[in-house]
C-alpha positions in Angstrom: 2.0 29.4 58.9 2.0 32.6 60.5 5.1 33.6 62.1 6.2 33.5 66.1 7.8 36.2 65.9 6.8 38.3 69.5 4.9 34.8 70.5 5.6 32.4 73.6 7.3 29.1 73.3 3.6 27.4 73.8 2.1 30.1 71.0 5.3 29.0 68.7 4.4 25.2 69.4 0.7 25.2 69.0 0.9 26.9 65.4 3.4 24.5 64.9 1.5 21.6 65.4 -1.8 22.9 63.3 0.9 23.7 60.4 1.7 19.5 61.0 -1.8 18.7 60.9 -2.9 20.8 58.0 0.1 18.8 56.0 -0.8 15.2 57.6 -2.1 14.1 54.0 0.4 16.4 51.6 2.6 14.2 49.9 6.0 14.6 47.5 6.9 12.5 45.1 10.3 13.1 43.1 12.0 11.1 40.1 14.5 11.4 37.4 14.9 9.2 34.6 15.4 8.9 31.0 13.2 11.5 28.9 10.6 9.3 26.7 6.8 10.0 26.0 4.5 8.7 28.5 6.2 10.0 31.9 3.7 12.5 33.0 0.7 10.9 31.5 1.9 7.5 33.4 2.9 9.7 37.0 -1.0 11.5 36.5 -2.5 8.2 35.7 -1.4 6.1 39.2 -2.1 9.2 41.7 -5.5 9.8 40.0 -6.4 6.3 40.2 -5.5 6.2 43.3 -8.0 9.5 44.1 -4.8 11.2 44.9 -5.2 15.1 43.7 -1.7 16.7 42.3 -1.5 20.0 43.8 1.8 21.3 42.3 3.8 20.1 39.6 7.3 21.0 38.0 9.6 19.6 35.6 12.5 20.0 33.4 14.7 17.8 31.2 18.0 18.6 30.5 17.4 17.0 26.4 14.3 16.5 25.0 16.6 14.2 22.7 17.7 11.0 25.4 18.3 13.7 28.2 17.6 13.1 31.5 13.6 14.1 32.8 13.0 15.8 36.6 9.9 15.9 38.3 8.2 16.6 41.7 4.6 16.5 42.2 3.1 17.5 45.6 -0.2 16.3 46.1 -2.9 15.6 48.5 -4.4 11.7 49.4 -6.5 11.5 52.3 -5.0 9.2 54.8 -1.7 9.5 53.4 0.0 8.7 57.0 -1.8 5.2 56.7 -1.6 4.5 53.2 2.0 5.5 52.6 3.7 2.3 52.7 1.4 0.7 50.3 1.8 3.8 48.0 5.6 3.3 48.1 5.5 -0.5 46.8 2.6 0.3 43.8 4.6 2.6 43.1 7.7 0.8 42.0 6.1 -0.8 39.5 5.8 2.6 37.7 9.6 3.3 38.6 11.0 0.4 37.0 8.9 0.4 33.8 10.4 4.2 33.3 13.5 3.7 34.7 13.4 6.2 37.6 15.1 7.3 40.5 12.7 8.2 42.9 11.4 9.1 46.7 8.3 9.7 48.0 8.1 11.7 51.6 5.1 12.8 53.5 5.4 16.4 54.2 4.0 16.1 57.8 7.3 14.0 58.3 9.5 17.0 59.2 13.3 16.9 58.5 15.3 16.7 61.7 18.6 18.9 61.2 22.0 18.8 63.3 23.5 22.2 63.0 27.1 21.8 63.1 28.7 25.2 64.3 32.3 27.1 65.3 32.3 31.0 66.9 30.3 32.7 64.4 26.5 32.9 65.1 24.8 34.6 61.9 23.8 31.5 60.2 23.0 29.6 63.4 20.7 32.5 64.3 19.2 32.9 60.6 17.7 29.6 60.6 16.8 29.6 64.0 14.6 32.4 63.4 13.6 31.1 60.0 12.1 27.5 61.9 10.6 29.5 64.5 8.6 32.0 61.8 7.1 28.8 59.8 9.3 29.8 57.2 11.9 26.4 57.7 9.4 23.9 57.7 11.9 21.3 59.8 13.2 20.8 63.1 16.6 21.9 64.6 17.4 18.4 66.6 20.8 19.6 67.7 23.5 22.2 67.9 27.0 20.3 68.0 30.2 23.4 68.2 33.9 22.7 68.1 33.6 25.5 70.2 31.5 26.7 73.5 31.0 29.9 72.3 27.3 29.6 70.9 26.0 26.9 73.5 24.3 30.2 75.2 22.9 31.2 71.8 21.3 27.3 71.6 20.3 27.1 74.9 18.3 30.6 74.9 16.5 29.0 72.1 16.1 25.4 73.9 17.9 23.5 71.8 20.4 20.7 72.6 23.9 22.1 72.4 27.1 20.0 72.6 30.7 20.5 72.6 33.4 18.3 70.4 36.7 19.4 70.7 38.5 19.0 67.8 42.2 18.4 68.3 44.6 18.9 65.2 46.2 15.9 65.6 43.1 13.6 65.8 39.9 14.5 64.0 38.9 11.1 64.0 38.1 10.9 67.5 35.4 14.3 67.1 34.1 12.8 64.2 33.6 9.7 66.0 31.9 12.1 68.8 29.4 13.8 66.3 28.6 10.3 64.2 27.7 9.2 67.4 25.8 11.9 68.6 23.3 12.2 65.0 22.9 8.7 64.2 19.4 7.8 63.8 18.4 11.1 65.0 19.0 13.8 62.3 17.8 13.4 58.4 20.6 16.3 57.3 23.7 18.2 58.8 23.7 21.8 58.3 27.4 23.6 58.3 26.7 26.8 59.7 30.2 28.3 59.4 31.5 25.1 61.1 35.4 25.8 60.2 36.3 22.3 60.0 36.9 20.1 57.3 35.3 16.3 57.4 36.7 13.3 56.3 35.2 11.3 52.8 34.8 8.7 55.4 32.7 10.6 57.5 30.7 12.2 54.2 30.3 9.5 52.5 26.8 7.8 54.4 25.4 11.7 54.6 25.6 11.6 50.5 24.0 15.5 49.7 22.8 15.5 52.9 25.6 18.0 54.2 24.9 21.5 53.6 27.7 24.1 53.8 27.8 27.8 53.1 30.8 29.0 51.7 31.6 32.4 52.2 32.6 33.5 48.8 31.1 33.1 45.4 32.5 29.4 44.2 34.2 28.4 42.2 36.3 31.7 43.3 38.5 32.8 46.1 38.6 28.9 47.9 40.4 28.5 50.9 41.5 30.7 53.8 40.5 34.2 54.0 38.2 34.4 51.2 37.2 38.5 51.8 41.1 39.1 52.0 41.5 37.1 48.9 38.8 39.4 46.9 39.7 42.7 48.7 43.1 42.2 47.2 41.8 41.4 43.6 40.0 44.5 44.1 36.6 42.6 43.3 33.3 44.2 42.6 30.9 41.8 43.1 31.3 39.6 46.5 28.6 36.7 47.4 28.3 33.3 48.7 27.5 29.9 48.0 25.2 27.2 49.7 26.5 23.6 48.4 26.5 19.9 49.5 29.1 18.4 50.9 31.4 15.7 48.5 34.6 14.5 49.2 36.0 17.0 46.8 36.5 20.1 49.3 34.2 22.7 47.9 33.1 21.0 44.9 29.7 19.8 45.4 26.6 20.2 44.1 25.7 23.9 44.0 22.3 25.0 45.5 22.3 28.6 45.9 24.3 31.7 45.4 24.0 35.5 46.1 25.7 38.1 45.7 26.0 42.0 46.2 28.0 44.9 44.8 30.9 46.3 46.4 33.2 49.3 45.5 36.7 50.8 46.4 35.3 52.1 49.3 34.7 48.9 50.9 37.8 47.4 53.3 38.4 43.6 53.9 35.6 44.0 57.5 33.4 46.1 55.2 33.5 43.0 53.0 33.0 40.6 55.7 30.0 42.1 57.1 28.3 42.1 54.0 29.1 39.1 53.2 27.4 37.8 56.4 23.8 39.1 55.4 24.4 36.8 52.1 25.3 34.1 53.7 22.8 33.7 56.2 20.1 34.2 53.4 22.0 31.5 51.0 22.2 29.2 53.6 18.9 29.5 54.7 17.2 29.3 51.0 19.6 26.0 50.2 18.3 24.2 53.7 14.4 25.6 53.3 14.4 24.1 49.5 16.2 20.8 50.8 13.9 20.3 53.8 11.1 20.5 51.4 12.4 18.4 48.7 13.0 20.7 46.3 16.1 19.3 44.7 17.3 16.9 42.4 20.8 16.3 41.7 22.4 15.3 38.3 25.9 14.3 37.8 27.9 17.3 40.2 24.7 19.9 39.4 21.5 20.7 41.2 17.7 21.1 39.7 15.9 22.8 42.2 12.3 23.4 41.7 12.2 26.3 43.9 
């Protein structure tokens, strides 16, 4: 897609729609399983007979030796929209000869995202500009803040915004809010320096479909005041570090990290601001690769066929 960039709302939402159409019969098809002999052969065989044509392929396994095997295929089939259903149950004869943990998603489908926000707007605006470029192939559903301050920044963008309070003695009751406000209508949840932390309960049905960026390279400098915590340790490398959500705070799945060099010269604000312009890239990569189904999650790490 070319980008909007400059371009009305009506420009932005025509090329939007062509981009759609020109993916109506692209389709995705991830699995992990046992390594054995036969996998790709076997994955090749069904699309092919099936006058599907593989358009991109990648794969890894983490042991050649009873490891665990990753693919995802891309590939074109026309009529895909009509034929998908049908392709899902053939399919699962393959998956269970093999094995596999698997989905299949039409990439016309796009991902519907609720952006959960506080008072900082760098990552907010980052992928904002990102799905209105083509570059974040998904849909910003909703902007929910535990503060007002960026409803302006949502609404000069036209997107839903909504207020939860969050009261320290009764998180339940904004969780409760948000739950309410995303269910059925968002695939993922995007933590875009939303400076709350959620309950397992609430986590637990969203299982790595919450993405946070941290703002410090993890498994480092956790908690409060992370640039304080490095300027102190008089660090030389500062970055951050795009992850899904568990129920272990700041322990999930890894999907990307950055970082950049620093020096003695930089103070704790100098640090801040850089770290910002990681951030928002970090975030955006990890979201752009989920929304395209470009991960695969083993045990507590990430594959990501980016």
């Amino acid at each position: 897609m070319q980008s909007c960039i400059g371009r009305s709302e009506w420009e932005c939402t025509i090329q939007w729609e062509r981009g759609c159409i020109e993916m109506m019969n692209t389709g995705r098809l991830l699995i992990s399983c046992p390594d054995r002999p036969g996998i790709v052969a076997s994955l090749a065989q069904f699309l092919y007979e099936r006058n599907a044509n593989i358009t991109h392929s990648d794969q890894h396994s983490s042991d050649p030796s009873g490891g665990v095997f990753f693919m995802r295929i891309q590939f074109e089939m026309e009529g895909l929209t009509e034929r998908f259903s049908a392709l899902q149950r053939e399919f699962a004869g393959v998956a269970k000869r093999f094995e596999m943990k698997w989905r299949m998603e039409r990439a016309a489908k796009l991902k519907r995202l609720a952006v959960l926000v506080s008072r900082e707007e760098h990552c907010l605006l980052e992928l904002i500009w990102q799905q209105r470029s083509g570059d974040l192939k998904a849909e910003i559903a909703m902007v929910i803040g535990n503060h007002k301050s960026l409803g302006q920044v949502a609404q000069q963008y036209n997107l839903p915004f909504y207020h939860v309070d969050v009261k320290a003695n009764d998180k339940s009751e904004a969780e409760r809010r948000i739950q309410e406000l995303i269910s059925g209508k968002v695939d993922a949840i995007i933590l875009a320096r939303y400076m709350q932390i959620l309950s397992s309960d609430f986590i637990k049905p969203w299982e790595y479909r919450i993405i946070n960026i941290h703002h410090s390279f993890l498994p480092a400098f956790v908690g409060a005041k992370p640039y304080q915590q490095a300027y102190d340790r008089g660090v030389k490398l500062i970055g951050a570090t795009a992850h899904y959500v568990t129920t272990e705070l700041d322990a999930g799945p890894i999907i990307e990290q950055d970082v950049q060099r620093v020096d003695h010269r930089h103070n704790p604000e100098d640090l801040r601001r850089i770290g910002r312009q990681i951030e928002r890239v970090v975030l955006a990569r990890a979201v752009s690769w989920h929304v395209e189904d470009k991960i695969l999650v083993l045990d507590n790490k990430t594959v990501v066929f980016a």
